[in-house]
C-alpha positions as CSV (number, residue, x, y, z in Angstrom):
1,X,0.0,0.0,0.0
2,X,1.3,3.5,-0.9
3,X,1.4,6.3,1.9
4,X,-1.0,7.9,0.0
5,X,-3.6,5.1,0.4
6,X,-3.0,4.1,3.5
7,X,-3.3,7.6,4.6
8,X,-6.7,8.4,3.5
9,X,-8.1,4.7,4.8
10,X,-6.6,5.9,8.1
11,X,-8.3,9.3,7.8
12,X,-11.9,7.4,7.1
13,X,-11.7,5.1,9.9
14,X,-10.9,8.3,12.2
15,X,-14.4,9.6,10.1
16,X,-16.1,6.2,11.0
17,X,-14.7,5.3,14.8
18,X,-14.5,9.0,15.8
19,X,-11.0,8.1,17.1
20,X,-8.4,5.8,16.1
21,X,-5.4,5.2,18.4
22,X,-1.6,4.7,16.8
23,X,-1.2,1.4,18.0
24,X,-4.5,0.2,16.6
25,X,-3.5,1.4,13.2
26,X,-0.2,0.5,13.0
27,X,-1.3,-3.1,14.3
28,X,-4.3,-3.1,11.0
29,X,-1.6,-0.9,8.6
30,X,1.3,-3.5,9.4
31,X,3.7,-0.6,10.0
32,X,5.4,0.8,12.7
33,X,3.8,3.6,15.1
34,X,6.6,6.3,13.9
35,X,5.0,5.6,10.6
36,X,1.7,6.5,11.4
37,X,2.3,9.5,13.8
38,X,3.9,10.9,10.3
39,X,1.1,10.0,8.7
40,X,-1.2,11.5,11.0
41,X,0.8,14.9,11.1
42,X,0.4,14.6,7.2
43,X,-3.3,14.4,7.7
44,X,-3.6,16.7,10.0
45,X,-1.6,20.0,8.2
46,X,-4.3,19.0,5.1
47,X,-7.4,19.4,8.0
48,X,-8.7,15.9,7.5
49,X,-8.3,14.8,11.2
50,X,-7.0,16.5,14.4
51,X,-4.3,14.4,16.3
52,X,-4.5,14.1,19.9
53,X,-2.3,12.0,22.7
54,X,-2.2,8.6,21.5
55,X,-4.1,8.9,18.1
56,X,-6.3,11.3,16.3
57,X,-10.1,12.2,16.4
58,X,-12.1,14.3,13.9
59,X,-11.8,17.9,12.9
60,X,-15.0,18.9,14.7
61,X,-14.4,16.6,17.5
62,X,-13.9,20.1,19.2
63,X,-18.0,20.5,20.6
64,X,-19.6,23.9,20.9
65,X,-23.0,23.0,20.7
66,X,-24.3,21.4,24.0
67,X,-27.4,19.5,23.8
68,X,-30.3,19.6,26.4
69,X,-31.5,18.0,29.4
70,X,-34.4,16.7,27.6
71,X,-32.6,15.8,24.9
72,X,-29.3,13.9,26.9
73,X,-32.4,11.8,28.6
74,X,-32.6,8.5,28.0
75,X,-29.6,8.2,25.8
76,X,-27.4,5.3,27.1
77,X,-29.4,5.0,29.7
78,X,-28.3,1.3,30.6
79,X,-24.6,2.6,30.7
80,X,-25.5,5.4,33.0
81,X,-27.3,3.1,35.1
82,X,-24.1,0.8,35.3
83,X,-22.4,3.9,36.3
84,X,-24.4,5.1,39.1
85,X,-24.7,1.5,40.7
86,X,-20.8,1.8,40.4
87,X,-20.2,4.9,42.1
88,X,-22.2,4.0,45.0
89,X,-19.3,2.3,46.4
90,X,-17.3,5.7,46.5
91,X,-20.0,7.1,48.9
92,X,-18.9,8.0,52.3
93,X,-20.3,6.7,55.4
94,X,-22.8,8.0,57.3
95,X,-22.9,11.3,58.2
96,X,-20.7,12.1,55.2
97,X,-21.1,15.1,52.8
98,X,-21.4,14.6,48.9
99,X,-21.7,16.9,46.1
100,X,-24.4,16.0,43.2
101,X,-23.0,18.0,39.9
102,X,-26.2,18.7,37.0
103,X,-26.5,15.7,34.5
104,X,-28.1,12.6,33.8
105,X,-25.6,9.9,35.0
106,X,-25.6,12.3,38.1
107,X,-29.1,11.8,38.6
108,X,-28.9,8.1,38.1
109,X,-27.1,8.1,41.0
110,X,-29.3,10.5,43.1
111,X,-32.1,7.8,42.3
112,X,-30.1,5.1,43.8
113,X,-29.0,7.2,47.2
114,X,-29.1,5.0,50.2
115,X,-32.1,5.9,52.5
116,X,-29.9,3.8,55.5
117,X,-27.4,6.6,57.1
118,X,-27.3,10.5,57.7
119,X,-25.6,12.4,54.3
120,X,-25.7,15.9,53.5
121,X,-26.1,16.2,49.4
122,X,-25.1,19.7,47.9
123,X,-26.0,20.2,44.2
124,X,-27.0,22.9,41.6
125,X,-29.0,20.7,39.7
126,X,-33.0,21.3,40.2
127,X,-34.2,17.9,38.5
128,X,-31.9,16.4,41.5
129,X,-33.0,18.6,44.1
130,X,-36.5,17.8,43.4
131,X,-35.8,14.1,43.3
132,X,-33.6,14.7,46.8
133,X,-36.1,17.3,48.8
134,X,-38.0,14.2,50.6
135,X,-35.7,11.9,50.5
136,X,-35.2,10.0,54.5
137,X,-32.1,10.4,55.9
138,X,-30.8,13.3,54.0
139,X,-30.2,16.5,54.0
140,X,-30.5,18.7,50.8
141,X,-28.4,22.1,50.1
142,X,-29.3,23.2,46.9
143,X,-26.7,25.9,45.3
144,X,-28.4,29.6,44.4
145,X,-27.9,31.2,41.2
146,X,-28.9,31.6,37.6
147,X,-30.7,28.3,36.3
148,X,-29.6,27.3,32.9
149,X,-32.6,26.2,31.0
150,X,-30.2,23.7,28.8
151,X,-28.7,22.1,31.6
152,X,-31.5,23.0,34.5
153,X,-28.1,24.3,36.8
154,X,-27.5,26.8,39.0
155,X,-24.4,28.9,38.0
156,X,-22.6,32.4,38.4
157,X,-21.3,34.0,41.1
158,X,-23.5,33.1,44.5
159,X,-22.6,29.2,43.6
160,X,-19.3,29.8,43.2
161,X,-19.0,31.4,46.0
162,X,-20.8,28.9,48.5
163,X,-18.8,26.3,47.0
164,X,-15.6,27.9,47.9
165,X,-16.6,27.6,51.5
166,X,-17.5,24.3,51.4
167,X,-15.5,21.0,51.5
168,X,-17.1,17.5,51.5
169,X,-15.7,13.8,51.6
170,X,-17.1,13.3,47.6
171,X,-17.9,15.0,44.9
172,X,-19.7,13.7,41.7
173,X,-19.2,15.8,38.6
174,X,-20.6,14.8,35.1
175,X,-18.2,16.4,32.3
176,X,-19.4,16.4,28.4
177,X,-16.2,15.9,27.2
178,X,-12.9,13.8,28.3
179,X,-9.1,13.9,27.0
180,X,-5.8,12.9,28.2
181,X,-4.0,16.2,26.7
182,X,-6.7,18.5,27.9
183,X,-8.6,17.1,31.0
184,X,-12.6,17.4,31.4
185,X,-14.0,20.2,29.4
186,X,-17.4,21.3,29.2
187,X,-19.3,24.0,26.6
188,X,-20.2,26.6,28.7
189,X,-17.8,29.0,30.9
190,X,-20.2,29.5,33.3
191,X,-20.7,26.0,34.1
192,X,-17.1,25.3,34.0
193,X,-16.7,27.8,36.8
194,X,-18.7,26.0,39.0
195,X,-17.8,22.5,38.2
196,X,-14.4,24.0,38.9
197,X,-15.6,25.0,42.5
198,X,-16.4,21.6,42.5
199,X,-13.4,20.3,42.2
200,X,-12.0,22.3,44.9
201,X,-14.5,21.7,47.4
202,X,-14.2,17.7,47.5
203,X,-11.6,15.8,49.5
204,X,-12.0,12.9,46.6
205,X,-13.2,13.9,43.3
206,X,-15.0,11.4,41.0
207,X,-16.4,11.7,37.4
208,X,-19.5,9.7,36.3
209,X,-19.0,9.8,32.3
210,X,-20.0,7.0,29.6
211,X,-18.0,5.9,27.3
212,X,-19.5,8.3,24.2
213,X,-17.3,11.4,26.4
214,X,-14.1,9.9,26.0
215,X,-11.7,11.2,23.2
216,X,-14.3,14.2,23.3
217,X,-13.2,17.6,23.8
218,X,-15.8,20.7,24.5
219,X,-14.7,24.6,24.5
220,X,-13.6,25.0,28.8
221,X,-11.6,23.1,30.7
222,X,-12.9,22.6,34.4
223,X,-10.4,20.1,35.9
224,X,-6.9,18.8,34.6
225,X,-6.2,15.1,34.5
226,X,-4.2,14.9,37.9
227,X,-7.3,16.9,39.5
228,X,-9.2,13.9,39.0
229,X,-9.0,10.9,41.4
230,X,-11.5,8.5,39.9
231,X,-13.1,8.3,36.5
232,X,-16.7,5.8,36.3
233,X,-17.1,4.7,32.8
234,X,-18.6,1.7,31.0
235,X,-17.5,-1.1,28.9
236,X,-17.8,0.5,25.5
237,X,-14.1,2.8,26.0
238,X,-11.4,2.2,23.8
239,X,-8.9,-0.1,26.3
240,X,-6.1,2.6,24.7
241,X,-7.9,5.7,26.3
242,X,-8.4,3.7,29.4
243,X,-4.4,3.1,29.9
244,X,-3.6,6.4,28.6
245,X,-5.4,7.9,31.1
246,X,-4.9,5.5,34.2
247,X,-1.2,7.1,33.1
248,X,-1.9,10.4,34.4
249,X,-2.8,8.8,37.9
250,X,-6.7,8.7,37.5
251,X,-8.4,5.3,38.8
252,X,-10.4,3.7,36.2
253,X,-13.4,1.9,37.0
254,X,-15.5,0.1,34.1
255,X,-18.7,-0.8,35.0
């Protein structure tokens, strides 16, 4: 096969997997991984992919358009479910303090909160703190602020600030978009400021994310890779993207 060909099969199995890893296509291109990191930088300079750490992903891989509550609802809803019965062994004991970030693999897990011991739940998220409001054994604090109709959070200024005052054993933060080079991005700045506040606020910091985020990069970063301790995903990631992240010190748990 000339460079030529293999290069633009490479550059529509990037169109067709939405990423392809080096290793993977030198392994199916019989040729070494030097080769196809050329070949990718090749592809790249003529915009026909966008390389990333470990392989590349396409052009508008990039996000800027966030889709709704409504419309997130009910896709991979099995995965999520795995998820959220996963994370429930990161929960503290009781009297312990979580936060409860806006999403719907979050609010898989506020449907499966344990009803058994004492826990304080802070969130911005309305659907959760309508779920949560009645809930036995716990105690609710729901963040003030703007509500975002797309995402149904409370953000700006009053959450941010609350949140820097706080610190809790766990918190759960949903992210739309997940990469080794640039950490756990979501579209809106806003939102990224107070998933940042997040991150600061909790002693042990875990994402709840499906497989569909990985390899997926959205316009603001709200945590680095090292600023995450545990990442919940589910079977369908790319084995590659797992290793390359549990790399940068996150734990990996596929549900």
């Amino acid at each position: 096969m000339y460079p030529e060909e293999r290069q633009n099969a490479i550059a529509q199995l990037v169109g067709q997997r939405g990423r392809l890893s080096v290793t993977a296509a030198a392994e199916q291109f019989r040729v070494t991984t030097e080769t196809v990191r050329r070949d990718l930088a090749v592809l790249e300079r003529a915009g026909m992919l966008r390389r990333v750490h470990g392989g590349a992903v396409p052009v508008n891989a990039v996000a800027l358009v966030e889709l709704g509550l409504g419309e997130r609802t009910g896709r991979l809803a099995e995965q999520k479910a795995r998820i959220a019965a996963a994370a429930l062994d990161f929960l503290p004991g009781t009297n312990g303090s979580i936060i409860l970030d806006g999403g719907t693999t979050t609010a898989a897990l506020a449907e499966l909160l344990p009803t058994d011991r004492r826990l304080l739940v802070v969130t911005n998220a309305v659907p959760i703190a309508a779920r949560l409001a009645n809930a036995p054994g716990l105690t609710l604090q729901m963040l003030g602020g703007r509500v975002r109709g797309v995402t149904q959070c409370a953000v700006g200024d009053s959450a941010v600030r609350k949140l820097a005052d706080l610190r809790v054993d766990v918190a759960f933060l949903g992210t739309n978009g997940i990469t080794t080079g640039h950490g756990f991005t979501t579209p809106d700045e806003e939102e990224a400021l107070v998933k940042r506040a997040m991150v600061s606020a909790g002693q042990r910091v875990i994402v709840l994310a499906d497989s569909s985020k990985l390899c997926h990069e959205t316009m603001v970063r709200f945590a680095a890779p090292d600023a995450v301790d545990v990442l919940i995903t589910d079977d369908g990631a790319d084995p590659d993207v797992i290793a390359d992240l549990e790399k940068t010190g996150i734990e990996v748990v596929v549900a």
